[in-house]
N, C-alpha and C positions, 0 to 999 in steps of 0.2 A: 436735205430733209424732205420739201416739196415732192422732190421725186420719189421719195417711197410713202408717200400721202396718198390715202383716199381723194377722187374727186371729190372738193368741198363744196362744188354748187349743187349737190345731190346730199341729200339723208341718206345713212345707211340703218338698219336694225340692229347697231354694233351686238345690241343684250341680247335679243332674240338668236343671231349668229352662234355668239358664245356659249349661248344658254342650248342650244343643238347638238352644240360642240362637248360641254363639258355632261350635259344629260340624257343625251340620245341612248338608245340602247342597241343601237346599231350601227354598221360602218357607212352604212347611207346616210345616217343623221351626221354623224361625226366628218363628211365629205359635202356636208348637203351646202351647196351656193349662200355667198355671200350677197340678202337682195336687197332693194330698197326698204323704207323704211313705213311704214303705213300712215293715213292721213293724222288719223289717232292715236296717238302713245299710251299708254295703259298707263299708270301710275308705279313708279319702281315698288319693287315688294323688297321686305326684309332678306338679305341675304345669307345662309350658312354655309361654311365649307365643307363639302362631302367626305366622309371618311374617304372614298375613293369614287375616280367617274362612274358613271355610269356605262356598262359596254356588255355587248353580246356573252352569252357564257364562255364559249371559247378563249374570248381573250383576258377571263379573270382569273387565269389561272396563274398564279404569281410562285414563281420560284427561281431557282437558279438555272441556270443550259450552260452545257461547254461549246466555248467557242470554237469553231473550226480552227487547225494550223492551217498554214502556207502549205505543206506538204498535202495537205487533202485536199487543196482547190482544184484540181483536175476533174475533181468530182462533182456534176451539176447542184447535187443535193447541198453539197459543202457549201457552196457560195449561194445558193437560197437559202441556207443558214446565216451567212453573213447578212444578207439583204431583212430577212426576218428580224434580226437585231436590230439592224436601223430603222427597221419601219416602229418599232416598238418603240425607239427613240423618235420618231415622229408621233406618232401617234401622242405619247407623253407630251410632247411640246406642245402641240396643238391644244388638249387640254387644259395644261398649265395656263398657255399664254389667253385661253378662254374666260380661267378663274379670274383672271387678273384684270380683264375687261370688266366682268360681275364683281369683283371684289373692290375695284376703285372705277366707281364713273365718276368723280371728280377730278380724273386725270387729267391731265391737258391732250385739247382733241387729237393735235398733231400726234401726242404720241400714243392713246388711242388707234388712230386710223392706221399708222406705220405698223401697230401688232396686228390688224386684224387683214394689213396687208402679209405680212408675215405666214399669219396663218394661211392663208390663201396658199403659198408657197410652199407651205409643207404639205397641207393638202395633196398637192401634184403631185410631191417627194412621193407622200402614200401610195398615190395611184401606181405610180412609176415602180414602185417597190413590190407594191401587190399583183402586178402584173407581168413583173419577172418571177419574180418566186411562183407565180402558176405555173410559166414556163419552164421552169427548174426544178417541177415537182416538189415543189413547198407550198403547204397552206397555210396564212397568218393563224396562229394558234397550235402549229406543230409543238413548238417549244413552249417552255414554263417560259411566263414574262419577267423581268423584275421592276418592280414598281419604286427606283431608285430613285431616280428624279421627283415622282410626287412625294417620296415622304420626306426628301428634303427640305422641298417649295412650296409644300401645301399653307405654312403657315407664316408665307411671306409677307411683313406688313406694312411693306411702301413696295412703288414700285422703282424705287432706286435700289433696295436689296431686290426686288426681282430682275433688274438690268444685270447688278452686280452677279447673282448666282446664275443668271440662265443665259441671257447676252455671252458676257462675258468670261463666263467658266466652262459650262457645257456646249454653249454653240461653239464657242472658242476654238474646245480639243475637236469638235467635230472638223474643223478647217484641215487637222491634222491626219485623222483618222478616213475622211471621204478623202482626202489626196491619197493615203497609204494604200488605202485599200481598193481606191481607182487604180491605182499602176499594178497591183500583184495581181489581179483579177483579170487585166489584161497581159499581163504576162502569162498568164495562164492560158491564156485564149480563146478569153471572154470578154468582145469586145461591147458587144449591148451592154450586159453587168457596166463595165468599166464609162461607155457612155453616161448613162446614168448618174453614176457615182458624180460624175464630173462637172456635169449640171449640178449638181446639188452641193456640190464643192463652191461655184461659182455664185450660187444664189445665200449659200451660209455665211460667205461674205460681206453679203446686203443685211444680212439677220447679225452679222456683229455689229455692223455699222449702226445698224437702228441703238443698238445697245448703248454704242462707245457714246455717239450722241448727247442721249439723255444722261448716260452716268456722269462723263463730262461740264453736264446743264447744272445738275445734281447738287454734283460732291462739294465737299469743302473747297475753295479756290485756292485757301492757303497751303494745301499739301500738291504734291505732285499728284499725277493718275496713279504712279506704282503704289505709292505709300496708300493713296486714298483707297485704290481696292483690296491693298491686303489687311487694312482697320476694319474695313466693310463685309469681309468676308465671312461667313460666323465657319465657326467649327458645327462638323467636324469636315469640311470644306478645307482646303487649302491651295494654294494656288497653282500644283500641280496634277490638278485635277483640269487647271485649262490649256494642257498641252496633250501630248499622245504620242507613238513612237518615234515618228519626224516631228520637228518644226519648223513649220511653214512661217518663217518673218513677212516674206513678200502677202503674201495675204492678211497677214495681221496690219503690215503696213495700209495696202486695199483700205481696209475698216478701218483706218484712221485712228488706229494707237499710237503710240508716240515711240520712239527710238529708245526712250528710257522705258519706258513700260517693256517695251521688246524686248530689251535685253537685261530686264531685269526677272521677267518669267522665263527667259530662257535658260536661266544659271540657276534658277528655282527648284530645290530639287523635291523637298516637299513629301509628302505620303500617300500611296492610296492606300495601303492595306497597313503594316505594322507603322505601331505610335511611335515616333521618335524619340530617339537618345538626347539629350541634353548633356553636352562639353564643354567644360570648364577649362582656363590652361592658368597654373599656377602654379607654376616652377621653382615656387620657396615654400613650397610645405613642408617641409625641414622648417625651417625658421618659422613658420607659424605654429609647428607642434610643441617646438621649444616654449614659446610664446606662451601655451595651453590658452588662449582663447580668441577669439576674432580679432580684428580692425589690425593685422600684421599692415605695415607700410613699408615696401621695399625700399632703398633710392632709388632716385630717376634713371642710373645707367641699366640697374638692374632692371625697373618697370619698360623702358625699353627696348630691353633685350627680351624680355617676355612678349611685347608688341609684334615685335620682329619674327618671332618666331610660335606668335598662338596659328596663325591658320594651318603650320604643322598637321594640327587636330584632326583635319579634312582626309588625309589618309589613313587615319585611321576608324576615322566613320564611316557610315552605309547613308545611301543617299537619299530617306527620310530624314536623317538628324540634326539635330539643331546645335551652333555651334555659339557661345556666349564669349564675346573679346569686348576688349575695350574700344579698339578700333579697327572697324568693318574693312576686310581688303576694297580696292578698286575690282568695279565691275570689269572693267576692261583687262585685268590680271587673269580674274576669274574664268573669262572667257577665253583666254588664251589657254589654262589647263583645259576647261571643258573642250575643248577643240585638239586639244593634244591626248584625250583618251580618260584625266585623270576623273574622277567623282569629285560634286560639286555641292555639297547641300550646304544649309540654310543657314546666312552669318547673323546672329543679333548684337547687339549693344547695352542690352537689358536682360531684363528676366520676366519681361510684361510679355510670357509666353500666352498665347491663345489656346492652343490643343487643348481641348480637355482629357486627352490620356497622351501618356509616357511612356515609354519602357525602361527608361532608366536614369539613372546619373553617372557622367564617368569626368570626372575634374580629373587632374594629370597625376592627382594624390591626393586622398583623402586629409581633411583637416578640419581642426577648430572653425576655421572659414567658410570651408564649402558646406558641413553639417548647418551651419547658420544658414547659408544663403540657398539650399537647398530644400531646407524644412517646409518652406512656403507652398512645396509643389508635391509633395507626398503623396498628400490624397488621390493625386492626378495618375498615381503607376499602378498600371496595370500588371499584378502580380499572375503570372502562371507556376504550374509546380515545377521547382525545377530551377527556373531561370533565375539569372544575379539580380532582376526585381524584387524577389523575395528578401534577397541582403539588403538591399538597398533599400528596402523600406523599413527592414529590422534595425536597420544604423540609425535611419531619420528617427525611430523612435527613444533614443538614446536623450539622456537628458544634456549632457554637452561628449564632449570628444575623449574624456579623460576616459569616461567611462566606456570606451568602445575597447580599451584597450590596443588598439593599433599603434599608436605611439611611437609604443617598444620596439614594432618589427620594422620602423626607421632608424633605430639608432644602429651603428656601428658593432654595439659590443653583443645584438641579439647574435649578428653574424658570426660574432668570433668566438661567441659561447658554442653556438651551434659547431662551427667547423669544429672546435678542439674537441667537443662530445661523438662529434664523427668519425675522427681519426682514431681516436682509441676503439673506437665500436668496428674500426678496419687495419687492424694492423695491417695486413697485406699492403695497403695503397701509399703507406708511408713512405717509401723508395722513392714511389713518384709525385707524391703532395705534401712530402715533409711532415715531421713529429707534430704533436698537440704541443711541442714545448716549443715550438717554431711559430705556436699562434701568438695575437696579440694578445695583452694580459690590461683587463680594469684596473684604472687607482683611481682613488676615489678622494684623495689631495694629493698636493703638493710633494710634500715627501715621499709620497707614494713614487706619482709620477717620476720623481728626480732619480727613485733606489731601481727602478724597474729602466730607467734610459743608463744608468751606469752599469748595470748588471750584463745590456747589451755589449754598450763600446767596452766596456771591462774584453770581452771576449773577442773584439776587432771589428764588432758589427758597428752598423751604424743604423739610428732607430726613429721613427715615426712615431708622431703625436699626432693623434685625430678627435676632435672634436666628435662625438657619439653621434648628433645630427650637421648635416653638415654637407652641402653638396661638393662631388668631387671638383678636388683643386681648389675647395675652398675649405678654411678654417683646419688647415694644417701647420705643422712645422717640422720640419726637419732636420735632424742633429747628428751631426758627423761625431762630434768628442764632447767632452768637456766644455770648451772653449765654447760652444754654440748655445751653451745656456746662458745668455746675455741679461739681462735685467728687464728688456724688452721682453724676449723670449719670458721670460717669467713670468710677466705680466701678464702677457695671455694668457700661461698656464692658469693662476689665478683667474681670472675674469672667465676663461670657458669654464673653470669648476662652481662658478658663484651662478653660470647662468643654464648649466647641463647638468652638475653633480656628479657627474665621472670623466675621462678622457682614456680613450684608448693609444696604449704604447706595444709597439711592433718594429720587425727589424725593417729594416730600408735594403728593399730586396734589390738585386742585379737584374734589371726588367728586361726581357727581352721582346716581349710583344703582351698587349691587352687584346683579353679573350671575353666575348659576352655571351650570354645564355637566354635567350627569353623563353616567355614559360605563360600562358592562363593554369591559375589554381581554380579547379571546377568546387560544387559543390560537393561531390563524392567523394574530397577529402584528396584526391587525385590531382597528376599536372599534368597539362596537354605543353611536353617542350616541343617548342615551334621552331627553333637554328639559332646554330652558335656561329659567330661570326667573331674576325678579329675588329677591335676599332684604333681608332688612332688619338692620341694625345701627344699634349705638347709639354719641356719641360718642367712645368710647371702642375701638371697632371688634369690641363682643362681639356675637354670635349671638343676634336676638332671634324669626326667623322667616322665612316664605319667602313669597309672593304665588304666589297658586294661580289657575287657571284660564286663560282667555287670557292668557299671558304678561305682555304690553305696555300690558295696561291700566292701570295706573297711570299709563304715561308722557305727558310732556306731546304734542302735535301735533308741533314739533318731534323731542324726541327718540324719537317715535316712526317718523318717515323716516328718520330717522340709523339707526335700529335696524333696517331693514328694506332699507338701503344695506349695511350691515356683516356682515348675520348670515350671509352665502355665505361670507366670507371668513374668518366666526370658527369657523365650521365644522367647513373645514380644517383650523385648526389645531387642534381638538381630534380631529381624526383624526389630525394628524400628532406629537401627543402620545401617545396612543392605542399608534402603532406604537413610538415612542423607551419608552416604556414594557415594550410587549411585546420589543421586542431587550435593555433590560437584564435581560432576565427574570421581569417582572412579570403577574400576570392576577387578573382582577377588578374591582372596582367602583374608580369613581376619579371625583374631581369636580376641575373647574378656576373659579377664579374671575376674574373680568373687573371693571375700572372703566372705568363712564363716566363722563368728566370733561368739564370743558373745560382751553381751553390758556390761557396768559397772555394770546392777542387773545379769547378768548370762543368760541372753536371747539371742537366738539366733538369727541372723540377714544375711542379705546375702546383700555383696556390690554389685549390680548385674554387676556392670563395674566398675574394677578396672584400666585393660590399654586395649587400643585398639591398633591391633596390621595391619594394614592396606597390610597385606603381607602373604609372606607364615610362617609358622610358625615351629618350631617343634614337639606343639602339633597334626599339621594337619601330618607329619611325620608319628606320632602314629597310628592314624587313620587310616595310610593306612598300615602300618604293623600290625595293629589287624588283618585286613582280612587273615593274613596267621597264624593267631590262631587257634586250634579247637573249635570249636562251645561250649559255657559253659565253658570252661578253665578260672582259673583267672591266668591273666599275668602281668607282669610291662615291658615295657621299659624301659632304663636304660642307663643315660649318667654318664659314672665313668671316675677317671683319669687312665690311660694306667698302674701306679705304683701301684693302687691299687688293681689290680686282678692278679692273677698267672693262666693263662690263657691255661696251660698243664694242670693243675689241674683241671680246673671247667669245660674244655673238657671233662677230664678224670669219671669226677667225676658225671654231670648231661649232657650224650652229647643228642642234638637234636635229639628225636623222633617223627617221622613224619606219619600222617593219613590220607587219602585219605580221607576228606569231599565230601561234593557236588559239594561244589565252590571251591576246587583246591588239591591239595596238604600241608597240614595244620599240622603246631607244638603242640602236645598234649600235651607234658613236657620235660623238660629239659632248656637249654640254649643256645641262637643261639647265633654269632655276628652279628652284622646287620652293622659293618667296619672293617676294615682287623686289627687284632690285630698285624700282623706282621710288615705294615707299617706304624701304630698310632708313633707319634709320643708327643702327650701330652693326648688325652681321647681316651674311646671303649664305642661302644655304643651298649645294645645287651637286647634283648627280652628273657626273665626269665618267664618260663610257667610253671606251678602245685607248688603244695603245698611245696614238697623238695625243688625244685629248688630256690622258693620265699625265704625259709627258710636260707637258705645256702648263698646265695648271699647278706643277710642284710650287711658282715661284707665288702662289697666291695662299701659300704656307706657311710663310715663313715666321707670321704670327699671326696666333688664333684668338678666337675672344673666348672671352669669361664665360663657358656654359656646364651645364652640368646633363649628363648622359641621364 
């Protein structure tokens, strides 16, 4: 600290300095030496903070300027563009850190002298800046300024939120942003420019350090640095505002952050421009809807299995969003995606979010639960026209969940109302998706259910009982004859109608492969389907993964023209799902699922909706980790139990090879995890690409856990 001190056997004018600095109306005031201090000190006067500095007309000219590309550096003008940004980012600091000498002289002197060493430093930065941009045909005041930094800082009131916001967030990214744009500048073959830059790379180092120092001296001792600065940070700040397009660790190191602070701003993914999403993951809203009102308590194997598999959530978010679990993955997990290409944003533990705006909520299904735990934050969404904010704040206005109406387009029997209302509205399609008398039929007791399962096997069928809410592979039964209506079996019949009011009875098809559909229901009443892909189940009909890449490849020759006969027709219907969804008032992610069977002669047939799944899904999961496939690879997804893979081995044995596609950084073969097999505590779910890898990984099949698509 000593060494970025003022000589202390000398007085300096610190006020007089600052007071040049922040009131000068010129660039010769605002550069003017730092001198000694007169025999006579005036008596301090009252201080206020200035709407804004004081400065020449030229530089009060505040607006927006486009940044130059990369591609325009070749152009002197372009990178005296660049230079003109930083100097304006100097220029800022030097004032700021001016105020803040006049706004606390009861500082401590050390850290005093260290800012107004500081300024000193940018000072040069200015000169250095202003006198390339001459050379490069720029003059400071070409472009509009933006005055971003003073209206954040202007009304800072300790100097530990001034370490925290200016130290440590804006000088911070600057470590990032003078190294980035040192190397492209001389790439370009501007080595003065890039000198420069590099100096003041070297010296912003010294300007953290000051910072880390005092926030250090500062903060609570009982929090770590990470947690203390991201409490300390106010909005609409967030801590991705203290990095830039590289990050530089080793310099952060230099300035004396800590390894955890390091690598905890580095997995940060935070916002600078749209508000964050807020993710939920609550994989028994079925059973909370049932419920009809909050405090649903899963078991432990189920809560879990929810554990296991909430950071899922992360691909399907954008990298402002905020992700709410119960328990936070291992940074060291996270860095491992981040380093492997995948998006990484923000995990919390609570819902003691800071943002003061939103853009949304997306829990994994709307429910009695999430409308509770959600209401708290409504005021915070930022509604545009247009966007599912506008739903999302119409839901929160709801007085509980009954009243939303959604409910219904969970259960079972909305689906099969719907299919049979389709088929008769298309004779045509009946050949290849079977009669409305082929759909499942409501009872709504007992003897219902018992007249509607013998009506089946009466005709040689055998028939399915489905619980209306109910995730797949769970809350079924299956009944070959007579004989299978046991007393047991009864019993459930009874108890799901005492706790759902209906049960849906259907034939027990001849499956030959499960077919998914995902879909966003927009607000125009329209669906954007996004791929159908096959998935896999075990027999017991639980969720064991999805087949990635061209579609169809698994399927036989055969049911591969069947597949290519039907898909115009299955289409439709998941457009005209799509709309019956958006007229009961629904929007957002939705998947539907399809069987192919054959019939009792050996024909092939396709249920085209088997369940409609009004939410996000797993298979849409898939989807979105196919994109970190290579282009042509066939791959599976893959949800196994944690016991059934030796997870040194199949590292050891097929590890992730990774290729540079178009669209990103892409797995050509091998096997990824796609959740940390170190903290699973009942399943791993991992993306299996090329032919070896498919091969090898069958025997980690053989039994799946309990999840639901």
């Amino acid at each position: 600290m000593n060494t970025r001190a003022l000589d202390r056997t000398r007085k300096f004018d610190l006020d007089g300095f600052a007071h040049r600095i922040l009131f000068g109306g010129t660039l010769a005031d605002k550069l003017a030496p730092l001198v000694e201090a007169a025999p006579v000190v005036a008596a301090p006067q009252p201080f206020e903070v200035p709407a804004f500095p004081c400065r020449p007309p030229e530089l009060c000219r505040i607006g927006a300027a486009e940044f130059p590309s990369i591609r325009q550096l070749h152009d002197p003008v372009a990178r005296g563009h660049i230079l003109h940004f930083f100097a304006n980012h100097e220029l800022l600091a030097m004032e700021l850190m001016a105020l803040v000498l006049l706004k606390f002289p009861d500082a401590p002197a050390d850290f005093r002298s260290g800012l107004a060493h500081t300024i000193q430093e940018e000072q040069s930065h200015l000169r250095l800046y202003l006198d390339r941009m001459q050379v490069l045909g720029v003059q400071f005041g070409d472009l509009p300024l933006s005055d971003y930094f003073w209206s954040i800082l202007r009304q800072v009131k300790s100097p530990l939120e001034f370490v925290t916001q200016m130290s440590l967030t804006f000088e911070q990214a600057n470590l990032d942003y003078s190294a980035y744009y040192r190397d492209v500048v001389a790439d370009a073959g501007d080595a003065e420019t890039a000198a420069i830059l590099d100096r003041v790379y070297r010296e912003e180092i010294g300007h953290v350090k000051h910072g880390v120092v005092w926030f250090n001296r500062w903060r609570d001792q009982a929090e770590s640095d990470w947690d203390a600065y991201k409490r300390l940070l106010p909005p609409p700040l967030t801590p991705r505002r203290a990095k830039g397009m590289l990050f530089d660790a080793a310099a952060r190191r230099q300035a004396g952050l800590s390894e955890a602070f390091i690598r905890g701003l580095e997995l940060h993914a935070g916002s600078k421009g749209r508000a964050p999403v807020v993710w939920f993951f609550n994989p028994s809203c079925d059973a909370e809807i049932v419920r009809n009102a909050p405090g649903y308590q899963p078991q432990r194997a189920v809560q879990d299995l929810a554990d296991d598999l909430a950071p899922l959530l992360m691909f399907l978010s954008h990298d402002p969003d905020i992700i709410h679990v119960r328990r936070r993955p291992r940074a060291e997990w996270l860095k491992h995606l981040a380093d492997s290409g995948f998006r990484v944003p923000e995990f919390v533990e609570d819902l003691d979010i800071r943002e003061p705006k939103l853009s949304g909520f997306e829990p994994w299904g709307w429910s009695p639960e999430v409308l509770e735990r959600f209401r708290p934050l409504a005021d915070r969404l930022v509604v545009r026209k247009d966007e599912r904010s506008m739903w999302h704040r119409a839901l929160l206005r709801h007085a509980d969940f009954a009243s939303t109406k959604l409910g219904d387009l969970f259960a079972k029997t909305w689906a099969a109302d719907f299919l049979r209302a389709w088929l008769e509205a298309h004779p045509e399609t009946q050949a290849v998706f079977g009669s409305p008398q082929s759909v499942g039929i409501t009872a709504a007791s007992a003897a219902q259910v018992e007249a509607c399962i013998a009506a089946l096997t009466a005709t040689g069928q055998r028939a399915v009982v489905k619980a209306p809410w109910g995730t797949a592979g769970n809350q079924i039964q299956r009944i070959a004859g007579p004989r299978d209506l046991t007393a047991p079996v009864q019993g459930w019949i009874r108890n799901q109608l005492a706790s759902q009011g209906r049960l849906l009875v259907e034939p027990w098809l001849d499956k030959q492969r499960d077919l998914s559909m995902q879909m966003e229901v927009r607000a125009n009443g329209e669906a954007k389907l996004l791929g159908a892909r096959e998935f896999l189940t075990d027999e017991r009909w639980h969720y064991r993964g999805a087949v990635l890449g061209r579609a169809s490849w698994r399927l036989t020759p055969e049911e591969n023209r069947f597949w290519n006969e039907v898909l115009p027709a299955w289409l439709d219907v998941g457009r005209d799902v799509g709309r019956a969804l958006a007229r009961a008032g629904y929007q957002g992610p939705a998947g539907i699922d399809a069987i192919l069977h054959r019939t009792p002669s050996g024909a092939l047939q396709l249920k085209p909706l088997g369940e409609l799944n009004p939410r996000w899904t797993l298979g849409r999961v898939a989807l979105e980790l196919e994109k970190h496939v290579a282009p042509g690879a066939r791959a599976v997804w893959s949800v196994v139990r944690k016991d059934s893979v030796d997870v040194a081995s199949v590292q050891q044995q097929h590890p992730a090879q990774f290729v540079d596609a178009a669209n990103g950084h892409r797995i050509e073969r091998g096997i990824f995890f796609t959740t940390d097999p170190q903290a699973a505590k009942r399943v791993l779910t991992a993306l299996v690409v090329g032919p070896a890898a498919l091969r090898d990984w069958q025997s980690a099949l053989i039994e799946s856990p309990r999840t639901s698509p």
